[in-house]
PDB file as gemmi writes it, atoms N, CA and C in Angstrom:
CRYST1    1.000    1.000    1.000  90.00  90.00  90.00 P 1                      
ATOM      1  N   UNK A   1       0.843  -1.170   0.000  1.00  0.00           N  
ATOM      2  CA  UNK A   1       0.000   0.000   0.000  1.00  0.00           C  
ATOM      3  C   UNK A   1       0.884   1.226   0.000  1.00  0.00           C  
ATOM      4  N   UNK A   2       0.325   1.915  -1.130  1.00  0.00           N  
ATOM      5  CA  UNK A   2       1.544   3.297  -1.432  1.00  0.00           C  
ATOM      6  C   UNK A   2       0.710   4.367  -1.207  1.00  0.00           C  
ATOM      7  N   UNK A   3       0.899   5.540  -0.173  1.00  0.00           N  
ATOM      8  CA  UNK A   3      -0.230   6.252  -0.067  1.00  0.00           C  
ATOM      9  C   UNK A   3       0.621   7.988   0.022  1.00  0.00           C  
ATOM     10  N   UNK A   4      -0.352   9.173  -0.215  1.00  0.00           N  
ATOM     11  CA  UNK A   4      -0.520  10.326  -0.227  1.00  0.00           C  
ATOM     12  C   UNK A   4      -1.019  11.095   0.591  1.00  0.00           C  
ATOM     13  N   UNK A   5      -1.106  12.408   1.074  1.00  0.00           N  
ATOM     14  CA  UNK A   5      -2.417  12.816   1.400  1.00  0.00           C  
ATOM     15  C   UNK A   5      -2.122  14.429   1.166  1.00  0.00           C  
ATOM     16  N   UNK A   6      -3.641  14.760   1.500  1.00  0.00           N  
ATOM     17  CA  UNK A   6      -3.923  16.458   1.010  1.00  0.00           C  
ATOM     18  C   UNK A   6      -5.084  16.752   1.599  1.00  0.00           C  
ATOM     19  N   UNK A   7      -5.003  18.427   1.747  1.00  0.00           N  
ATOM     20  CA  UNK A   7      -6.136  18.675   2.768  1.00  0.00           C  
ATOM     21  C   UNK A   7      -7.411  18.646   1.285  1.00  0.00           C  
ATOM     22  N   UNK A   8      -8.202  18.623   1.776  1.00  0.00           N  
ATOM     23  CA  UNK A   8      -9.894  18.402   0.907  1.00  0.00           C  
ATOM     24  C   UNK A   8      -9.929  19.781   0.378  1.00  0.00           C  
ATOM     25  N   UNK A   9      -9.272  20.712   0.921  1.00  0.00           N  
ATOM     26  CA  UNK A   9      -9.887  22.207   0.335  1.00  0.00           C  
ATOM     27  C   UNK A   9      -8.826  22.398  -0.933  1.00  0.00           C  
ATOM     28  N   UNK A  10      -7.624  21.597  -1.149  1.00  0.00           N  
ATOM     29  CA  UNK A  10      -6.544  21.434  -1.926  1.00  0.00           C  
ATOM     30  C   UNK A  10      -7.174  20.756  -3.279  1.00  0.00           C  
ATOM     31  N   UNK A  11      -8.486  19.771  -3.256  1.00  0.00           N  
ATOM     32  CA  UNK A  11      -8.377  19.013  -4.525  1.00  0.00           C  
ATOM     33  C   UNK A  11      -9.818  19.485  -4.892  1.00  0.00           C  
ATOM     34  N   UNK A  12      -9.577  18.909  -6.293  1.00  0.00           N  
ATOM     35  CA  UNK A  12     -10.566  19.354  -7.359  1.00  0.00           C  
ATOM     36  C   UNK A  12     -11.084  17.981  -8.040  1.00  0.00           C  
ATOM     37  N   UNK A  13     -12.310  18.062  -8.170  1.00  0.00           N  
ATOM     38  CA  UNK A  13     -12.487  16.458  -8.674  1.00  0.00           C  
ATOM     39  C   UNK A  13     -13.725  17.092  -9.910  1.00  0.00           C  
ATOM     40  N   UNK A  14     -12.760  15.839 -11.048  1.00  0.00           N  
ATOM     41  CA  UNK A  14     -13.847  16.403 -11.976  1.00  0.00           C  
ATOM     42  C   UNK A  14     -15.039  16.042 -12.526  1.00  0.00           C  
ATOM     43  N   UNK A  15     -15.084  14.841 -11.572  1.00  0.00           N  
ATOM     44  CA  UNK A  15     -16.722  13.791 -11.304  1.00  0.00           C  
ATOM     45  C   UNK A  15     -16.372  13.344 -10.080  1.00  0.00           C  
ATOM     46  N   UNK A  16     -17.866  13.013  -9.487  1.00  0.00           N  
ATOM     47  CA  UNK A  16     -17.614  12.155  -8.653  1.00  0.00           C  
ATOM     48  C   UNK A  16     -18.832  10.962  -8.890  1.00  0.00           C  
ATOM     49  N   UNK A  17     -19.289  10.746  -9.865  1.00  0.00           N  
ATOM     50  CA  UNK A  17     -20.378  10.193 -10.483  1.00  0.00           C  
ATOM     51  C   UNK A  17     -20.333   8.695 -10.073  1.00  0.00           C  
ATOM     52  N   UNK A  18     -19.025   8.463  -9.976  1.00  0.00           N  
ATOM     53  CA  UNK A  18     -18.870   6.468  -9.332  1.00  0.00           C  
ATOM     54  C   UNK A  18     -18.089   6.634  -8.223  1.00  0.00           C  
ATOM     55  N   UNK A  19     -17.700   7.864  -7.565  1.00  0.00           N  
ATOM     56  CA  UNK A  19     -17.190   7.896  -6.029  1.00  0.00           C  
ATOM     57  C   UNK A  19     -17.808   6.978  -5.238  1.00  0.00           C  
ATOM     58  N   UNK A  20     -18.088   6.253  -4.747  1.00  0.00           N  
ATOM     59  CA  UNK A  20     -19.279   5.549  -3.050  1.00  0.00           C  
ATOM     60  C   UNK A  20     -18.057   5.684  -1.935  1.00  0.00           C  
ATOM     61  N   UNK A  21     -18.385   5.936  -0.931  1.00  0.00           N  
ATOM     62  CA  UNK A  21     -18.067   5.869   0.260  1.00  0.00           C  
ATOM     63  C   UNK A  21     -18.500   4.815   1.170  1.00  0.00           C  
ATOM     64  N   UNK A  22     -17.517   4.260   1.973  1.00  0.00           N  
ATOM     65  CA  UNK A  22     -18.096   2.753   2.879  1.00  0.00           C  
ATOM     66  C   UNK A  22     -17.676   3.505   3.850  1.00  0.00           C  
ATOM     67  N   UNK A  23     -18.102   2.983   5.156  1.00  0.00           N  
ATOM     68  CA  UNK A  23     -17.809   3.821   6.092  1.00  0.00           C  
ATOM     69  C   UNK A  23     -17.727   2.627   7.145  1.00  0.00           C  
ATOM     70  N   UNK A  24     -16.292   1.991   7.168  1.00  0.00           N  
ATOM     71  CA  UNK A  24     -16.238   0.272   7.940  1.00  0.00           C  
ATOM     72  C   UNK A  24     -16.424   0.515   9.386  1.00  0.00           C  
ATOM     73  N   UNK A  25     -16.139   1.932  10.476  1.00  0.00           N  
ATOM     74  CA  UNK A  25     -16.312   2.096  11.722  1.00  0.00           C  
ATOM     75  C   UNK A  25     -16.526   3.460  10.917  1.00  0.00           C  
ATOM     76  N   UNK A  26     -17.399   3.783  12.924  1.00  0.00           N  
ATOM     77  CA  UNK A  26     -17.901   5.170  12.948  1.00  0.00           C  
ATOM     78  C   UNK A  26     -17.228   6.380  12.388  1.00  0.00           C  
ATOM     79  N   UNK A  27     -15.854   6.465  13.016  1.00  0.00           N  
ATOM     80  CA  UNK A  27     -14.938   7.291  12.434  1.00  0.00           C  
ATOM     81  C   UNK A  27     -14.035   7.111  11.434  1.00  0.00           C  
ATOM     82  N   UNK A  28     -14.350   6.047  10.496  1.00  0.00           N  
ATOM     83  CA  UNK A  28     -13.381   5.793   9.585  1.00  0.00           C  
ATOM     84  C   UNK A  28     -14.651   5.497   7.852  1.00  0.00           C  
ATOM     85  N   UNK A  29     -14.103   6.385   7.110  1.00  0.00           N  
ATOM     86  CA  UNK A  29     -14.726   6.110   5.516  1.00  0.00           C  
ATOM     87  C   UNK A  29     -14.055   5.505   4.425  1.00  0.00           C  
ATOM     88  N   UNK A  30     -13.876   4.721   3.792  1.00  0.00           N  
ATOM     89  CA  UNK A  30     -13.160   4.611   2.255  1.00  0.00           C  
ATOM     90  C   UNK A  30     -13.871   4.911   0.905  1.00  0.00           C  
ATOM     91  N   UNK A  31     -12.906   5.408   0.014  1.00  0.00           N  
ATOM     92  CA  UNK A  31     -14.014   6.302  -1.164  1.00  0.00           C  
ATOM     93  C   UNK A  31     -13.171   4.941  -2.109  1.00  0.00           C  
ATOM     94  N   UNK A  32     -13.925   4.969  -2.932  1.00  0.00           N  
ATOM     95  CA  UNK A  32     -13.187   3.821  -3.956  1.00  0.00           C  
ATOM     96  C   UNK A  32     -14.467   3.964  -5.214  1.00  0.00           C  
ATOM     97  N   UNK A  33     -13.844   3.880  -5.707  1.00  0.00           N  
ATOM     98  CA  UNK A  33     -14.538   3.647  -7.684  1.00  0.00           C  
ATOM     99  C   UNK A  33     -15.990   2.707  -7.376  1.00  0.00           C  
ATOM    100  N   UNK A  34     -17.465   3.119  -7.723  1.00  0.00           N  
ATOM    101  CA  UNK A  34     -18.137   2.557  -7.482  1.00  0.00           C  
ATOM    102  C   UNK A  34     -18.261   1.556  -8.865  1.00  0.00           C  
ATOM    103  N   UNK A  35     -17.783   1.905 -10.105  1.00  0.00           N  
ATOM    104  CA  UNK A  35     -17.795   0.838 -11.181  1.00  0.00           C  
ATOM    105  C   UNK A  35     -16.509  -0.445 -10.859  1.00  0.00           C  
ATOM    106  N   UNK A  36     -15.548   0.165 -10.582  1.00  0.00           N  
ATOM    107  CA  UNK A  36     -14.224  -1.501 -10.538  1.00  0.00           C  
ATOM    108  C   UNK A  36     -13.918  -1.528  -9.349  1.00  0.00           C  
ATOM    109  N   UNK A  37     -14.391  -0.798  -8.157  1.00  0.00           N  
ATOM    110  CA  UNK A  37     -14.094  -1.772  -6.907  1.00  0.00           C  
ATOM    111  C   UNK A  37     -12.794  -1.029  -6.329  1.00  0.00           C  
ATOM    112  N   UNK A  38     -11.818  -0.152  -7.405  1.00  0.00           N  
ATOM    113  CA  UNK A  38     -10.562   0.233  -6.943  1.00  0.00           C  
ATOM    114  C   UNK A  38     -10.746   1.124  -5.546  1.00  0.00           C  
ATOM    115  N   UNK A  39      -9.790   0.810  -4.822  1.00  0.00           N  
ATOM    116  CA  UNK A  39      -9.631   1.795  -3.238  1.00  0.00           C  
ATOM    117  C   UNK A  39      -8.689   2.827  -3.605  1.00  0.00           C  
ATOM    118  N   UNK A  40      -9.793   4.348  -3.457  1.00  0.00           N  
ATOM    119  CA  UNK A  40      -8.847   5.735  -4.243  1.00  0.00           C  
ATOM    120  C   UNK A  40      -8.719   6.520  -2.871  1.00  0.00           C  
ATOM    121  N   UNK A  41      -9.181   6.375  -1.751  1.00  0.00           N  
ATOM    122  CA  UNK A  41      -9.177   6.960  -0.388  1.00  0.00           C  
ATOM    123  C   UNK A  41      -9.775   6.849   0.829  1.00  0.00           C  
ATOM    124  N   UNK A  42      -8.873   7.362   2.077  1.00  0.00           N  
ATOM    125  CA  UNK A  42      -9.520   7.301   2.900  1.00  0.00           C  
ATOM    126  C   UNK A  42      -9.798   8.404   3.602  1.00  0.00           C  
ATOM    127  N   UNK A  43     -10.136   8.252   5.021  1.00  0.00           N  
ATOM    128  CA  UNK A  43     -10.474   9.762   5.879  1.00  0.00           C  
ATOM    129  C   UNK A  43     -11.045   9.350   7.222  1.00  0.00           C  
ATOM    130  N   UNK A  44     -10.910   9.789   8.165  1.00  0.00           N  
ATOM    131  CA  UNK A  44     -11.293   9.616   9.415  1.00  0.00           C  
ATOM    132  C   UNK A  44     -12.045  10.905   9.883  1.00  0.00           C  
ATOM    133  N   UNK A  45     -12.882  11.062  10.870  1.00  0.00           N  
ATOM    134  CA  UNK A  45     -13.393  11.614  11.982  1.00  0.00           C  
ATOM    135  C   UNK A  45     -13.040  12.786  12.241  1.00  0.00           C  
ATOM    136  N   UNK A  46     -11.541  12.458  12.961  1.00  0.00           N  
ATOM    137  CA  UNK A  46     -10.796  12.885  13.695  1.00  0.00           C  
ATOM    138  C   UNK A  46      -9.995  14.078  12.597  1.00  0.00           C  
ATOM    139  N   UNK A  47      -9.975  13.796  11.525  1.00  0.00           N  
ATOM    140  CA  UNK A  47      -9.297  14.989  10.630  1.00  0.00           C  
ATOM    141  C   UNK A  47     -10.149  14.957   9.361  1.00  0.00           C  
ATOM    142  N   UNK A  48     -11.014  15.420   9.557  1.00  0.00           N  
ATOM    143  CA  UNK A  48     -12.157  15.317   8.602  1.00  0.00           C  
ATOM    144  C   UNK A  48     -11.782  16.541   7.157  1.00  0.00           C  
ATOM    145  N   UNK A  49     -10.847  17.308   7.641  1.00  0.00           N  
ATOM    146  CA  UNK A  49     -10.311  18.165   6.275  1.00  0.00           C  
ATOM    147  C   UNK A  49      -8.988  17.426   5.973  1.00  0.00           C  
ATOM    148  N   UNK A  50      -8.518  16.213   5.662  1.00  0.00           N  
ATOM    149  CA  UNK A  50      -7.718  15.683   5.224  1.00  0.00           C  
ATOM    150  C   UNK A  50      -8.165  14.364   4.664  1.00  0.00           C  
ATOM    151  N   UNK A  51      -7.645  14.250   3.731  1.00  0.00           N  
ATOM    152  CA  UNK A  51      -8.018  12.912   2.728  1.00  0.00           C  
ATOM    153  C   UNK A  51      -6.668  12.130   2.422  1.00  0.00           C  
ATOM    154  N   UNK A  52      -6.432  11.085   2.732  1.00  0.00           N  
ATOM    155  CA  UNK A  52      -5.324   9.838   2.096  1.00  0.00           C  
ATOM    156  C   UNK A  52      -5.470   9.560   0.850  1.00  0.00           C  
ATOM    157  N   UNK A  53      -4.835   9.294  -0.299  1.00  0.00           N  
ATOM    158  CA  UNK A  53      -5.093   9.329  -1.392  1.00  0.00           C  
ATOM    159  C   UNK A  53      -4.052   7.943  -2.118  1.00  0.00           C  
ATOM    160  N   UNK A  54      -4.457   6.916  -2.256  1.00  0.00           N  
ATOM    161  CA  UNK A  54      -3.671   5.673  -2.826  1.00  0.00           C  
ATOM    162  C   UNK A  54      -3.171   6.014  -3.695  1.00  0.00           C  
ATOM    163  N   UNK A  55      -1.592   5.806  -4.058  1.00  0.00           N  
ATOM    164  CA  UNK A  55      -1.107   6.381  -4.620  1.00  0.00           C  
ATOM    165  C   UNK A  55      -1.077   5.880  -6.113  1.00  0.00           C  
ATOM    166  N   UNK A  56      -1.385   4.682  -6.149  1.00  0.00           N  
ATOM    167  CA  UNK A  56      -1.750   3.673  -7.242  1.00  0.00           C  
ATOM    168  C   UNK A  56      -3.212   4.127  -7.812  1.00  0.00           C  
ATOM    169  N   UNK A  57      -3.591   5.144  -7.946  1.00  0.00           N  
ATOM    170  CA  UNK A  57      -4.810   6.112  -8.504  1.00  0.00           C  
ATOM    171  C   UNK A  57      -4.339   7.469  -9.355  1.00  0.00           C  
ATOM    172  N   UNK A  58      -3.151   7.661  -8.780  1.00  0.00           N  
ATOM    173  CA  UNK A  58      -3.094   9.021  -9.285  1.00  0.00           C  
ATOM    174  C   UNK A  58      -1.967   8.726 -10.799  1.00  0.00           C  
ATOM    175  N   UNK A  59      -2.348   9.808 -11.896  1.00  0.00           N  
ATOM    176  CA  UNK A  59      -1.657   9.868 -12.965  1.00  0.00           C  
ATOM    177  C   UNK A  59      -0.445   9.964 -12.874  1.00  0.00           C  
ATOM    178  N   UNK A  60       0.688   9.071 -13.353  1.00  0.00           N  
ATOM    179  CA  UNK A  60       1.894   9.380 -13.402  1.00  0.00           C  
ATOM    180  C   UNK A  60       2.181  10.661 -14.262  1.00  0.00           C  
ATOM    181  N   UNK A  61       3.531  11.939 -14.476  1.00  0.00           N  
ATOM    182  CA  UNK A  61       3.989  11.793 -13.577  1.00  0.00           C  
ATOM    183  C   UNK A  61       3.600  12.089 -11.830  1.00  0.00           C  
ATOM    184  N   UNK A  62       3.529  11.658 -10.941  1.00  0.00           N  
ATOM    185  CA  UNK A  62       3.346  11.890 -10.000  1.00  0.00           C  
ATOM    186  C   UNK A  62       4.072  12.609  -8.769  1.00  0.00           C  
ATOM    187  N   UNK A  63       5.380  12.839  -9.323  1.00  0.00           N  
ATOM    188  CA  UNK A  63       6.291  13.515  -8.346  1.00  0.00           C  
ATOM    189  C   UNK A  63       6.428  13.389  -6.796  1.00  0.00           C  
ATOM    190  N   UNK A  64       5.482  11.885  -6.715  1.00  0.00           N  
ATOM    191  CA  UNK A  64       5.811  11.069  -5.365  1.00  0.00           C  
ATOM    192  C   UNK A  64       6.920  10.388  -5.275  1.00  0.00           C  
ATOM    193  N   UNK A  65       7.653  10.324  -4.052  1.00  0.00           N  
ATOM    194  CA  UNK A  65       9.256   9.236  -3.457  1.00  0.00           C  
ATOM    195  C   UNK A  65       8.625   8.755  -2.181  1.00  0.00           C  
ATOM    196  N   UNK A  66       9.141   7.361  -2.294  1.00  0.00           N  
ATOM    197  CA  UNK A  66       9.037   7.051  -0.915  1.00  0.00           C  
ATOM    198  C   UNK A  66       9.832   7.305   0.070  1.00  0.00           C  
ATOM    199  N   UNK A  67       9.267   7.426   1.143  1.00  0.00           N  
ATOM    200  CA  UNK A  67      10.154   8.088   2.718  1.00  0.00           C  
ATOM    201  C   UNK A  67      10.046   7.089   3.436  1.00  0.00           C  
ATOM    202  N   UNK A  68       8.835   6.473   4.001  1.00  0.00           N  
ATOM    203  CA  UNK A  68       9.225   5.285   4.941  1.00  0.00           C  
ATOM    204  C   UNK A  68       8.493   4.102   4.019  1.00  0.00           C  
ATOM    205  N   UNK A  69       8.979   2.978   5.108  1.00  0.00           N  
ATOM    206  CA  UNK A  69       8.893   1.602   4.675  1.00  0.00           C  
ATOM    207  C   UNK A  69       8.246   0.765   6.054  1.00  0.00           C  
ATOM    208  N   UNK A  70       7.063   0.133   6.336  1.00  0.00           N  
ATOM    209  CA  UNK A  70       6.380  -0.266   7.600  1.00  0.00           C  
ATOM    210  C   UNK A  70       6.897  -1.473   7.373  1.00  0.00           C  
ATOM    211  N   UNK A  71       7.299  -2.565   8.366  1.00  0.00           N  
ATOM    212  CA  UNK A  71       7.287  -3.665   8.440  1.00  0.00           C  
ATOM    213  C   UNK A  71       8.261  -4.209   7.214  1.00  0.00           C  
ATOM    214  N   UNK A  72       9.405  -4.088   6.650  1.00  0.00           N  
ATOM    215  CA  UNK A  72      10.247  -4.517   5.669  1.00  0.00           C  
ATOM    216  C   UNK A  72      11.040  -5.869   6.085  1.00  0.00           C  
ATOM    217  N   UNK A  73      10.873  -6.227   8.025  1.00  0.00           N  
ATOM    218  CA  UNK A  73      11.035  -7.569   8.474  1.00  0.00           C  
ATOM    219  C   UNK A  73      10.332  -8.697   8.286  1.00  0.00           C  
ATOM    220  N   UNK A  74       8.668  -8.070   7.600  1.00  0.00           N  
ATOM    221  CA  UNK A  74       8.316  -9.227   6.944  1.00  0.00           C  
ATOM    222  C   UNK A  74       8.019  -9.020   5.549  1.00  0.00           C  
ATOM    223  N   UNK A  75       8.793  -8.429   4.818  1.00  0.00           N  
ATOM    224  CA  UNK A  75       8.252  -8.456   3.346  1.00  0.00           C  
ATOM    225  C   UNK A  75       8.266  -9.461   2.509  1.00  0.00           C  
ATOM    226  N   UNK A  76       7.794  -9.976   1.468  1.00  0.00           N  
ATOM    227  CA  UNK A  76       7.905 -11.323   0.726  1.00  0.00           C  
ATOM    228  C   UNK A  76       9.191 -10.988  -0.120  1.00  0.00           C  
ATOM    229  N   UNK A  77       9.649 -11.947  -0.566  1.00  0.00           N  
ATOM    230  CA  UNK A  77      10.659 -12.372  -1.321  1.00  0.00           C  
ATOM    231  C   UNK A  77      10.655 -11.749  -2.662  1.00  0.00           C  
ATOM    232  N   UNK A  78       9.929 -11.274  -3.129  1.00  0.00           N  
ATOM    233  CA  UNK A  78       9.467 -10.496  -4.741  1.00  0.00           C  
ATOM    234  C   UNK A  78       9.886  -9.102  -4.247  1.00  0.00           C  
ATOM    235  N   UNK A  79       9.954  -8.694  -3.184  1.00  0.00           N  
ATOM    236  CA  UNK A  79      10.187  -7.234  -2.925  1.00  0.00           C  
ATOM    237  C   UNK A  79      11.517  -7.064  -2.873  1.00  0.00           C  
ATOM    238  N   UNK A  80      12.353  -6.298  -3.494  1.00  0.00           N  
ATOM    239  CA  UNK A  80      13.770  -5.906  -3.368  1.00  0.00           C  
ATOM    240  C   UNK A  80      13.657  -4.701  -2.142  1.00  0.00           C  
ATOM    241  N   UNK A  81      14.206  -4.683  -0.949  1.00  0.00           N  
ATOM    242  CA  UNK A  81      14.127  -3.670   0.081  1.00  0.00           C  
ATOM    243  C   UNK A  81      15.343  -2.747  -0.584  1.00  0.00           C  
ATOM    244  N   UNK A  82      15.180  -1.455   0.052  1.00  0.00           N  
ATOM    245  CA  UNK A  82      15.859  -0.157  -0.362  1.00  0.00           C  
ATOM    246  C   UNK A  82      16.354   0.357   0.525  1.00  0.00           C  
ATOM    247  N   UNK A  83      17.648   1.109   0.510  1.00  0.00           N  
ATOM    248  CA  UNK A  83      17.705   1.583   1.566  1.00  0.00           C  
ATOM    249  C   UNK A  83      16.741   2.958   2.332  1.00  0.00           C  
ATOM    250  N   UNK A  84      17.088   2.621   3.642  1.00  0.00           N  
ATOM    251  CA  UNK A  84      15.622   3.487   4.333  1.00  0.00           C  
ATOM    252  C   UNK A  84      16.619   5.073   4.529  1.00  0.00           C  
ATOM    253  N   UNK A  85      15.260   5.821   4.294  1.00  0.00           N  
ATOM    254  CA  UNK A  85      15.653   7.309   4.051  1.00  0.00           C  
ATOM    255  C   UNK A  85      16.171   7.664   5.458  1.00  0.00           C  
ATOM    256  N   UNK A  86      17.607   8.297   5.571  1.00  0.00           N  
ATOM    257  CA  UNK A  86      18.031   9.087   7.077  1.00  0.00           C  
ATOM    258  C   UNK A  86      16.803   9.408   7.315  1.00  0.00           C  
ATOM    259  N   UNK A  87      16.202  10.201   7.105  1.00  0.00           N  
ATOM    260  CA  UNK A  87      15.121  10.685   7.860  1.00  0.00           C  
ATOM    261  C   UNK A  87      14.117  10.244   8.929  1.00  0.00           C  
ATOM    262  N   UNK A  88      14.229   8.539   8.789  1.00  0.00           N  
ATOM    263  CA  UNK A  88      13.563   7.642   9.930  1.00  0.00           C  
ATOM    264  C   UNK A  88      14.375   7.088   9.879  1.00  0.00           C  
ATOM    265  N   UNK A  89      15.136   7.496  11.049  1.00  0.00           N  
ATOM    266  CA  UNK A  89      16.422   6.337  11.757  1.00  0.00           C  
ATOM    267  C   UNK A  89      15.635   4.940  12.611  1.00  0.00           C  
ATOM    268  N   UNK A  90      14.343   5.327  12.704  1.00  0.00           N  
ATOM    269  CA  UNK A  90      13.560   3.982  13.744  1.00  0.00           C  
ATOM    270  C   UNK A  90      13.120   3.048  12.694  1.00  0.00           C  
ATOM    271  N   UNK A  91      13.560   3.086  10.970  1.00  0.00           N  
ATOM    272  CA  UNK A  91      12.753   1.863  10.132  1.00  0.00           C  
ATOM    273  C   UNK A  91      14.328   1.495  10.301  1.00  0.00           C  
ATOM    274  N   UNK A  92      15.698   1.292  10.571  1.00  0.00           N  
ATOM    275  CA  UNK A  92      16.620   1.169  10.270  1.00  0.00           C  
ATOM    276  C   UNK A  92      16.733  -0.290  11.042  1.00  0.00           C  
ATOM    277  N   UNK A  93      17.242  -1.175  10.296  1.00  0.00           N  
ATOM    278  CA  UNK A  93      17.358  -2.255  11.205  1.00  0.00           C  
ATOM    279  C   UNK A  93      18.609  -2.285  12.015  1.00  0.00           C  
ATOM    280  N   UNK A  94      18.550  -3.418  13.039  1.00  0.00           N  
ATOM    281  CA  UNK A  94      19.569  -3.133  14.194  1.00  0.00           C  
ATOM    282  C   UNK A  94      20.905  -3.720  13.732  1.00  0.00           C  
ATOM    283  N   UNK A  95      21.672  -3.103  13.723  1.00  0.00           N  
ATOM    284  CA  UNK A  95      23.424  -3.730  13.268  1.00  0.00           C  
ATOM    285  C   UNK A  95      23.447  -4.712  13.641  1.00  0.00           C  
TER     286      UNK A  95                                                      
END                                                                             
């Protein structure tokens, strides 16, 4: 899961004609393509002017890099790991 985010007053949408929203707990929604099922976002409660945005939705170029990496102690074998950005010395594994 490769993800984004932006405040709601930041984006512009130029349909939302197959948007649906699920809403799996009280404070939590996912927006996803109501024709193919794809998961294009999420949003919580708690920051209701901010939207997560899968990054596997948006048009390349995208001028996204990855910064962190969750859990790379269990990644499958198809994944080549990278090195982790200085910037989170806590994804760094232990010498």
């Amino acid at each position: 899961m490769a993800a984004t985010a932006a405040d709601i007053a930041d984006l512009t949408f130029l349909t939302t004609d197959t948007l649906t929203w699920y809403e799996s707990a009280p404070d939590v929604q996912y927006g996803f393509c109501g024709t193919c099922g794809s998961s294009l976002f999420w949003r919580t409660a708690e920051r209701p002017w901010h939207l997560s945005i899968t990054a596997g939705s948006i048009d390349p170029p995208t001028g996204l890099r990855t910064d962190t990496a969750l859990f790379m102690d269990q990644h499958g074998d198809y994944h080549q790991a990278q090195p982790v950005d200085e910037a989170h010395p806590a994804d760094r594994p232990e010498p």
